[in-house]
N, C-alpha and C positions, 0 to 999 in steps of 0.2 A: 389259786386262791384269791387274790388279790384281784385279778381280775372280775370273778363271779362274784367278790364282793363287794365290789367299785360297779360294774355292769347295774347290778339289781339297785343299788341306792339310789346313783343318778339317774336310772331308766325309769323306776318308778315316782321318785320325787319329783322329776321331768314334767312324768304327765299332770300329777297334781299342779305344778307349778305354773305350768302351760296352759290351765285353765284359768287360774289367778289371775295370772296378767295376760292374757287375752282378754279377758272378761273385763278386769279394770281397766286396760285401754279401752277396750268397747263404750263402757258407760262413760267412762271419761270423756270421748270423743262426740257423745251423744248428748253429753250433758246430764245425765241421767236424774229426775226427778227425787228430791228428797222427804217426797209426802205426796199422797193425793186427797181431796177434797171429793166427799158428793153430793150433790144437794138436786133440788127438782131446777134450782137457776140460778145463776149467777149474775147479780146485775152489780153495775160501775160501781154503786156504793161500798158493796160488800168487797169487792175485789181490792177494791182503795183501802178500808180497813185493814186487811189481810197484808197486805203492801207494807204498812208501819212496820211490820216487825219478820217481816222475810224478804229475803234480795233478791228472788222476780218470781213471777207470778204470770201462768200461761192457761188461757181457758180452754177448756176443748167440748166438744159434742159427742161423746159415744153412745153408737146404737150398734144394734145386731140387724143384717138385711140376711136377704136369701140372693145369691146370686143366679143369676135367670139360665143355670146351665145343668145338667144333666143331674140328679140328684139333690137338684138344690142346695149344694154346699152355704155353708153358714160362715159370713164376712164380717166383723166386727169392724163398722166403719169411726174411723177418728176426724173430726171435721175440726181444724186446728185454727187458733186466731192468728199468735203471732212465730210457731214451731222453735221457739229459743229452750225449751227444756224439754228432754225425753225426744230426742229430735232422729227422722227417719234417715237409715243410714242407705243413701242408693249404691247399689253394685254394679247398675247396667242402666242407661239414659241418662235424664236429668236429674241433678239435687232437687230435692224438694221445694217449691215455691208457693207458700201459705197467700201467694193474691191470685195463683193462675184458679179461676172456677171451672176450667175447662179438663182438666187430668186428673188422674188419679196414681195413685204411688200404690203399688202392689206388693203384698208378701212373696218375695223368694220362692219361700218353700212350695207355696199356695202353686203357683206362677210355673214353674218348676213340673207340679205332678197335674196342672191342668193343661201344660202345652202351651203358658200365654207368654207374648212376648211385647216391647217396648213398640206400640205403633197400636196394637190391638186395641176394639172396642170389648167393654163389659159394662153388661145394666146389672144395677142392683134393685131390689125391690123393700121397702120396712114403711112401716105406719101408713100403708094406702099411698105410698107415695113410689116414684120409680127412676131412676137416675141412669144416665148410659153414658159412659164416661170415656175419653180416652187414655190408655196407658202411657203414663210418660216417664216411670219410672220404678224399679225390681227392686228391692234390698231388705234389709233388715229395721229393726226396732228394739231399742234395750226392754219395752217395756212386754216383748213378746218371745223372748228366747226358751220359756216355757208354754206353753199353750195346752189347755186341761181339754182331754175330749170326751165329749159324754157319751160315750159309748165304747170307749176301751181306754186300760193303760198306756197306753202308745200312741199318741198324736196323730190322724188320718191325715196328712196336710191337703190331700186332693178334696177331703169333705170340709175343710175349717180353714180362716184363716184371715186376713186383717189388712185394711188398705187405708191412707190416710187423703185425706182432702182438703182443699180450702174451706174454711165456715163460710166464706161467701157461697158456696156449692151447696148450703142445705138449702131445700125447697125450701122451709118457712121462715119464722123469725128466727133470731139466733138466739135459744136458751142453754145457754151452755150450764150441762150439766157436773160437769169434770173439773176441776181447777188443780192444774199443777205449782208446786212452791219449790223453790230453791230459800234455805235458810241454814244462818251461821250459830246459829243457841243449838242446843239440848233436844230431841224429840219431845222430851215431857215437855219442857218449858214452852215451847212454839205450840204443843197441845193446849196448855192452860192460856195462853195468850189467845189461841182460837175460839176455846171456849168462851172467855170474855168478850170477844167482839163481834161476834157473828154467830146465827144458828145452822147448823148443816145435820147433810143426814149423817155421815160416818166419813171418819181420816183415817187414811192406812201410811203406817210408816214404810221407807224403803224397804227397810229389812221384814217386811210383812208381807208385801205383794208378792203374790202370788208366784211372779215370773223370778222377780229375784230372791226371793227364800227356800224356792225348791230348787234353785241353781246351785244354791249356797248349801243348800244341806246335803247335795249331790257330792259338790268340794269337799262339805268337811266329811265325809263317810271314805271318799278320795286320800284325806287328806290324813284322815286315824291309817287308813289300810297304810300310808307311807313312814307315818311314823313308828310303828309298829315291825313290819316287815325287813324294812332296809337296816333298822338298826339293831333288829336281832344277825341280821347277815351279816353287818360289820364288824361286830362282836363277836360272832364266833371264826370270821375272818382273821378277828386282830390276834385271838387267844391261838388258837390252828396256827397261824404266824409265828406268832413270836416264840412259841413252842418249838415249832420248827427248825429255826435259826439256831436256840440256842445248844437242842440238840446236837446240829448237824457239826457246831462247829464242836462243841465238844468230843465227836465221834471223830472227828480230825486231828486231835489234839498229838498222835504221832508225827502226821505230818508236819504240824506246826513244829515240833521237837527238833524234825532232822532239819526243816528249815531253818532253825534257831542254831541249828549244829555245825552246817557248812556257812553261815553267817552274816545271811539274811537281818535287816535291824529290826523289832520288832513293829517300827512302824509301818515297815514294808509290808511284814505279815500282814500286820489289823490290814490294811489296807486294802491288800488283796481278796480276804475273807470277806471285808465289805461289799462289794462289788457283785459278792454273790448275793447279794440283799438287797443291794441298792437296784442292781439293773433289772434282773426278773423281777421284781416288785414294782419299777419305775413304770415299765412295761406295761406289765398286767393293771396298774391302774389307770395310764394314759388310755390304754385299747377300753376300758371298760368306760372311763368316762365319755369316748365319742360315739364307742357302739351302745351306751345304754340310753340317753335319749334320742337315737336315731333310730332306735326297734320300740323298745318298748312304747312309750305313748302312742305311735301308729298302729300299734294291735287296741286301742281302746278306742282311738275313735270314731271305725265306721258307726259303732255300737251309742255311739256318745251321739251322733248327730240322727240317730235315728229319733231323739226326745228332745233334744234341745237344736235353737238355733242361734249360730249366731256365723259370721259374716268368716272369720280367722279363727284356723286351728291349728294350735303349732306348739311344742315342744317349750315348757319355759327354761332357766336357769337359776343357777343359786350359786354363790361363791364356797356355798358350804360344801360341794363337789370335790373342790378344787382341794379345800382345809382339809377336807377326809385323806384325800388323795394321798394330800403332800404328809398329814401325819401318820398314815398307813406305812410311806416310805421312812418315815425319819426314825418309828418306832422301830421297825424292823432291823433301820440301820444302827440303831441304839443298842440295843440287844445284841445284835453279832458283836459291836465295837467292846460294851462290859464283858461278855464272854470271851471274848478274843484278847482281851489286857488282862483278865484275869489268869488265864491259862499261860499267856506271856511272861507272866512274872516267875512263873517256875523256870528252874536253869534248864538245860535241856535235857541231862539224862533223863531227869524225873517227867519230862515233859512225851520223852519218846517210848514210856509206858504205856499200856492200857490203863485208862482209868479203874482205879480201886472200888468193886463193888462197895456199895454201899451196905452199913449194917444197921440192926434195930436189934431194940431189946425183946425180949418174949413180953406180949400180950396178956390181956387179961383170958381171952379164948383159948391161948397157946397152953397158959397154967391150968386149966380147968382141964374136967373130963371128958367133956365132949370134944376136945382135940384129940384123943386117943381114938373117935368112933370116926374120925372125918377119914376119908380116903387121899393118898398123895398126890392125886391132884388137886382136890380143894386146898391141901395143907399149902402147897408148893404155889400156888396163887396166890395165897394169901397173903404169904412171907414174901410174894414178890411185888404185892400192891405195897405192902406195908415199908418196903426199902424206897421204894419210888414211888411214893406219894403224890410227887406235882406231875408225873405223864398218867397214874390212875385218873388224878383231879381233870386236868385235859380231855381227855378222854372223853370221860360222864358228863364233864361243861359240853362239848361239843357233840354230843348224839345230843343231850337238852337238850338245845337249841333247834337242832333239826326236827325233832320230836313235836318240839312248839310252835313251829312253823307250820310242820303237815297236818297237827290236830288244829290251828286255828285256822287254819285252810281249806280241811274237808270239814268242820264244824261250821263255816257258814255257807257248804256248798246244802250239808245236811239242814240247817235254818232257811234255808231259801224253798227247799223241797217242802220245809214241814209247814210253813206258810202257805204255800201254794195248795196241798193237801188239806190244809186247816179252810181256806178260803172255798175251795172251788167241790170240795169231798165232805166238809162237814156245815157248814152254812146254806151255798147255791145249790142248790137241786133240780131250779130250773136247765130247761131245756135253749132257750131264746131269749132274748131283751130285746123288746121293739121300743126303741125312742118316739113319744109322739109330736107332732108337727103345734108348732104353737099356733095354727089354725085349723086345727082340728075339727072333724065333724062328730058331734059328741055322740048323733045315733050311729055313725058307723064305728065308731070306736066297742062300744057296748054291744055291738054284733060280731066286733072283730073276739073282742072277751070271751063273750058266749061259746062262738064258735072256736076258739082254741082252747079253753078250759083256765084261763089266766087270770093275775090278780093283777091291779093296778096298786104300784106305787108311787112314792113323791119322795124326790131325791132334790133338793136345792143346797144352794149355799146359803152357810149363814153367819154371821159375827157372832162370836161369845165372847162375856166379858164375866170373869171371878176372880178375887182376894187382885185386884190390881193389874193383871194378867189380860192379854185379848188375843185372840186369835178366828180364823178365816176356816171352817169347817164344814163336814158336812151333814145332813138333818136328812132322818129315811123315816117315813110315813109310810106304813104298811098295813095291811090287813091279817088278820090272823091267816096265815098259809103255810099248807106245809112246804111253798116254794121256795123258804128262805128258814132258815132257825139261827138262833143266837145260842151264844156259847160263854163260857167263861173263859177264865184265862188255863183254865186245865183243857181245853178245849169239852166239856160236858155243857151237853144243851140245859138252857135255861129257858124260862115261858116271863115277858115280858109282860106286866099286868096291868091288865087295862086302867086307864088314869095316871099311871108310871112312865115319867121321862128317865130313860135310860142314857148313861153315858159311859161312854165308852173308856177302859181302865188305861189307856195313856195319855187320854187327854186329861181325867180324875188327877193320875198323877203330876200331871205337868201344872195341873192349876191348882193343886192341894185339896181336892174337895171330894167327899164323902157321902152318901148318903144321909140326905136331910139337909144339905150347905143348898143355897138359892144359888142360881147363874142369870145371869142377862143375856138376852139375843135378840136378834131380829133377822130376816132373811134378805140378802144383800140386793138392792137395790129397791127394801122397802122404809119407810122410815117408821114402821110400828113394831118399837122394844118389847118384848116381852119378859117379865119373869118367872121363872120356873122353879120347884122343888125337886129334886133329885129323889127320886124313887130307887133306881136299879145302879148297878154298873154292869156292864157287860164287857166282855175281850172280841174286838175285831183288826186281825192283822192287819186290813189294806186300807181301811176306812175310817178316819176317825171322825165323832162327831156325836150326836143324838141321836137315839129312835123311840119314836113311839107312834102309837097307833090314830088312825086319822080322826076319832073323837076326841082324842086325846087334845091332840093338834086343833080341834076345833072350838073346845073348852079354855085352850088359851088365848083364843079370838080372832084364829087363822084359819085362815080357809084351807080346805084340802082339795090340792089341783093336780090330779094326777099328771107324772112328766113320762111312768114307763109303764109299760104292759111285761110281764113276769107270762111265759108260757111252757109248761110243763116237756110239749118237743119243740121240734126245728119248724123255721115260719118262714115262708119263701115264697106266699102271696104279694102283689103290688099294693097297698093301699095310699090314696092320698093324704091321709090321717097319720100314717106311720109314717116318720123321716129316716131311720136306719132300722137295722133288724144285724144282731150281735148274737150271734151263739155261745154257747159256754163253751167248745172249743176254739173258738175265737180268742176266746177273754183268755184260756188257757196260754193260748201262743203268744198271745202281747203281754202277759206276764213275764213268759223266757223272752221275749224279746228286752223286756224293761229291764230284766234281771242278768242279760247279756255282759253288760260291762262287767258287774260284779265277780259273774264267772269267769269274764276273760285271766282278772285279776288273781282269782281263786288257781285257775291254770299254769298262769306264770310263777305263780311263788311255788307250787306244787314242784314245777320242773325244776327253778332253783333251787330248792331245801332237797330234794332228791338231789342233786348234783353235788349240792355242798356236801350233802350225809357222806355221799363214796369217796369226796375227796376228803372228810375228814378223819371218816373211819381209816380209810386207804392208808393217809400220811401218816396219821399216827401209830397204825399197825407196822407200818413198813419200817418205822422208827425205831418201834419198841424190840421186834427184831431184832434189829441190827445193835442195839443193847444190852439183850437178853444173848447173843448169839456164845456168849463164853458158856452160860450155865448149859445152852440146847447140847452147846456142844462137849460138855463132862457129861450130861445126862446120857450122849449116844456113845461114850467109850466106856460107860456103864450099864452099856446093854440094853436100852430105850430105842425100843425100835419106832422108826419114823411115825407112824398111826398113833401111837401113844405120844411124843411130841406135838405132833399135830392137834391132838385132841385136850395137850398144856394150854394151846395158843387159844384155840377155839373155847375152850371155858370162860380160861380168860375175857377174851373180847366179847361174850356171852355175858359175862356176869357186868360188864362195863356197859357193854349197852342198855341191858333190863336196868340199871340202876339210871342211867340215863333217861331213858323210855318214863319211869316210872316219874321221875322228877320233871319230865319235859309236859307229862299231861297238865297239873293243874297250872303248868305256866302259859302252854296253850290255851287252855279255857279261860284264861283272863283274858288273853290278848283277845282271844272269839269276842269276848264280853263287853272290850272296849269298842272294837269294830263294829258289835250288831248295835249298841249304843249312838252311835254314830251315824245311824242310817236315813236320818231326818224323823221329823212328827206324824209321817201318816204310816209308815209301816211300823207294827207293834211286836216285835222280834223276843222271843225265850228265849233265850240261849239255853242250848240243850248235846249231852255228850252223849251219842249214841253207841251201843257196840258194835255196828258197823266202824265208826270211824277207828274205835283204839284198836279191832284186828287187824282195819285198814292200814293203820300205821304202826302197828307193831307187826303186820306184815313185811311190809316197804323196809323200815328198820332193821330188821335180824337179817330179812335176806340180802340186804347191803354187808352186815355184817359176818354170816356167811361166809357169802362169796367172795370177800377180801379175805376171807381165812385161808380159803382154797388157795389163794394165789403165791400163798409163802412154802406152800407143799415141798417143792420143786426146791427152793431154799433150804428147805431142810437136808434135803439130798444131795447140795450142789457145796454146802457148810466148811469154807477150809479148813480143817480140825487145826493144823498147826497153827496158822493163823490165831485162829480163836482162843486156844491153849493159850498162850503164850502167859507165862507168869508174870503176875504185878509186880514180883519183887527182884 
């Protein structure tokens, strides 16, 4: 026990933790930017302003190229003045050096799935211009440890990905568009100071970029599943525990007699009794604390690096490991030592007794009539919960727990399914996603249309701003098609009405706004704000943001520029107009792939809360036994033959579980509630209790319960009657 219950806390708060501070060393070591600026240029005056009131300030050039290689993968190149903030972390060559114009610093991951290495040329192509650089150096970027791909869940790094350079390197003048800030105020207050001294197009805080807010909300969804799980396991750990003990030594309490009798001191006893507590618990939590961040976090992170990057990935720590540990041990030893002085204080005849069943008074049930209709087995369970109240109480606590472990466990395995089914079953219909090439030829596009039967839409990013609030989302321009439909939040399709900006119901909620309430936006990297009225809300799992139709779009003084082609089948033509082609089986598998970690997590608590149930059920069946073993055994020189014992025990533990089962659901659907809660802003999760999961796990449950019943069979038959007999008085 102690082990599976020390294993699962630090194995799992490991991994959370180990992102933590990985992550914060990262950024630490990078420097990592505390704001970003955009504007169309940044010249000495503006910078100098900005200077007054934040402690440095580093300009950059970002553009998107094509690089000149098979597919034309997409490079977001950074062309850096002086690299002191958000700074490139090399893994393989040289550090980064902002005056060489001659190299270039490459993505890893990029680097990695293209086969390039420290020595190699690579031309880039953007704005008519074309650059051929030599590689001087592999690594990382805090500011790229997410990277969004437009054409699936799941990061393609061989099609995308990010190289930095000296700004002496850009062909023309240097208009840095980028300014990063390091400052010691408030985000608001450094905002209103920007505001006063300079115009720009849009500030993003740390905690808003892109890379580091889906990292973050990766952790904190990490971070609910640890809080959540480990400490329902040490819990029923602690309870299962100390229950244990106090039993065990009480069922000893002969021995301790004759020890007291031939003259033993009693400190000797406790002592020895302790030992039973102290050492298999000292054990089982030392072995769980090395083996649980040494297993668990490495079943998460091939799955973890399949989405993010970063340089180290490792196991954290917490002292709080250690405090669990050590008060696992002292409680445990606590408990045997009261148990053990208490039962010392008696002299020793009365000590080398069998303890005195315990009695109760008749009930409210017992006086009534309906006790005369119950059969003697219900009656005889009754009266035997009712005498031994704190191993019934034990008991029902301990399947709870297990209960609320495997329904929060298959409830987000079942959440994950019903998203996926809501996304790709009731929304996508399409067949394909062709991304088009941002130099496109617009009559072969409209031939490629034609001839597939497909609809163009317009998917960008864009800033919103309501009641205070901002946030980075994303804006779908579509045509009326049956390639795509909208839904509510019961998943039932809705029809989007032309002239209606529609938004989507967790973004509504996060911003507090309603139909009829105005938003602000603009499409990132443009600087023309718009305001808009709220016509619709709609429910979309994987996407939050706006939609509306491309009049719609054009009535607020935007242009509508188609970025994909929607086609009905599968599209396996070359065109030069088309830059990728994404099937809805595709989108399918980068969703389980996205949702990998999740599940790994979902898996392991599964096997745990299975493990702990047998061992809870188990210990405290095998306990109650050895308790019960006087009445089993008057009931069998009274003619109860063993199938009808048997079937005492098995009521019993039946009616302990269902009462456990029943109470363990709504505390599992919290915990589901907290977890899908937790999952970040773009996936929009129901939490929903299906009848799958309660057979599932009142499957799992009873036949745990069951089959520890079977196992006392054999017990019954093996029962030393004289032993057991033996008179209290």
């Amino acid at each position: 026990m102690a082990f599976i219950g020390i294993f699962a806390y630090s194995g799992i708060y490991a991994e959370y933790y180990g992102l933590e501070q990985t992550s914060n060393a990262f950024y630490t070591d990078t420097n990592l930017a505390d704001g970003w600026i955009y504007n169309t240029t940044f010249d000495d005056s503006s910078v100098d302003k900005i200077s007054e009131f934040s402690t440095q300030t580093d300009r950059q050039i970002v553009v998107q190229s094509v690089a000149d290689m098979e597919n034309n993968p997409d490079i977001t190149l950074n062309f850096v003045e002086n690299a002191t903030i958000s700074k490139f972390y090399s893994t393989e060559g040289e550090d980064f050096n902002p005056s060489d114009d001659s190299g270039v610093w490459l993505d890893k991951r990029f680097a990695d799935g293209r086969d390039l290495h420290v020595g190699d040329n690579i031309t880039f192509e953007f704005n008519g211009h074309t650059l051929k650089k030599e590689i001087k150096g592999i690594g990382y970027s805090p500011e790229y440890v997410y990277e969004v791909s437009p054409s699936s869940l799941i990061p393609d790094f061989s099609q995308m990905g990010f190289a930095y350079l000296s700004s002496e390197a850009y062909p023309e003048n240097q208009e840095y568009n980028t300014l990063l800030v390091k400052y010691n105020i408030s985000d608001e207050d450094f905002k209103e100071k920007l505001d006063d001294s300079v115009s720009y197009l849009s500030f993003t805080k740390k905690e808003d970029h892109l890379s580091v807010s889906n990292f973050a909300n990766e952790m904190a969804q990490h971070k609910m599943i640890g809080d959540v799980f480990p400490i329902v396991f040490i819990l029923v750990t602690f309870l299962t525990l100390l229950t244990t003990m106090t039993r065990i030594v009480t069922h000893q309490r002969t021995q301790i007699g004759i020890l007291k009798a031939v003259g033993f001191k009693d400190s000797t006893i406790i002592l020895h009794f302790i030992s039973y507590a102290f050492w298999p618990v000292l054990a089982g939590a030392v072995l769980g604390l090395i083996t649980g961040p040494m297993i668990i976090p490495q079943m998460f992170y091939p799955t973890m690096t399949n989405r993010f990057s970063m340089p180290i990935w490792e196991p954290g720590f917490d002292m709080s490991f250690v405090y669990i540990a050590v008060l696992l041990v002292l409680l445990s030893v606590m408990v045997t030592y009261v148990t053990c002085r208490r039962i010392s204080k008696e002299n020793p005849a009365n000590t080398m007794r069998p303890k005195a069943p315990n009695m109760s008074s008749k009930s409210f049930i017992e006086k009534s009539r309906l006790w005369n209709h119950l059969n003697f087995n219900l009656r005889w369970n009754w009266r035997d919960a009712r005498r031994n109240k704190f191993r019934a109480l034990m008991a029902i606590i301990g399947v709870m727990g297990c209960v609320a472990l495997l329904i929060a466990a298959f409830g987000m395995n079942d959440s994950l399914n019903e998203l996926e089914s809501w996304e790709y079953d009731d929304i996508s219909h399409y067949g394909a996603k062709l991304q088009i090439s941002n130099n496109a030829n617009p009559n072969e596009l409209y031939y490629i249309l034609n001839d597939t039967n497909g609809s163009f839409i317009m998917q960008q990013s864009i800033e919103i701003k309501a009641n205070d609030n901002e946030d980075t989302v994303t804006l779908l321009a579509s045509n009326n098609t049956d390639l795509i439909s909208y839904t509510d939040s019961d998943r039932n399709q809705i029809e989007i009405k032309e002239g209606d900006v529609s938004i989507s119901a967790k973004l509504a909620d996060k911003f507090n706004l309603g139909i009829g309430d105005e938003i602000h936006w603009h499409i990132v990297g443009s600087d023309e704000w718009v305001t808009s009225k709220i016509g619709q809300i709609h429910a979309e799992p994987i996407s939050q943001g706006l939609i509306m139709s491309p009049d719609t779009l054009e009535d607020q003084g935007l242009n509508f520029t188609p970025t994909n082609i929607l086609t009905p089948d599968k599209f396996g033509e070359n065109y030069e107009s088309i830059k990728s082609v994404t099937s809805i089986d595709k989108m399918r598998d980068s969703w389980d792939e996205m949702t990998t970690s999740v599940m790994m997590m979902v898996y392991v608590v599964t096997v745990v809360a299975v493990i702990l149930a047998i061992l809870v059920i188990y210990n405290l069946g095998i306990l109650s036994f050895t308790e019960m073993e006087r009445e089993i055994a008057t009931l069998k020189v009274l003619g109860f033959k063993t199938n009808v014992l048997r079937k005492l025990l098995l009521t019993q533990n039946l009616i302990f579980t269902a009462i456990g089962y029943l109470l363990g659901i709504p505390v599992g659907f919290y915990f589901m509630t907290l977890m899908l809660n937790a999952a970040g802003d773009s996936l929009y999760y129901i939490p929903s209790l299906t009848l799958e999961n309660l057979l599932l796990t009142a499957g799992i449950t009873f036949a745990i319960s069951i089959g520890v019943n079977l196992l006392f069979s054999d017990k019954i038959n093996d029962l030393n009657m004289v032993e057991a007999l033996k008179d209290v008085d």
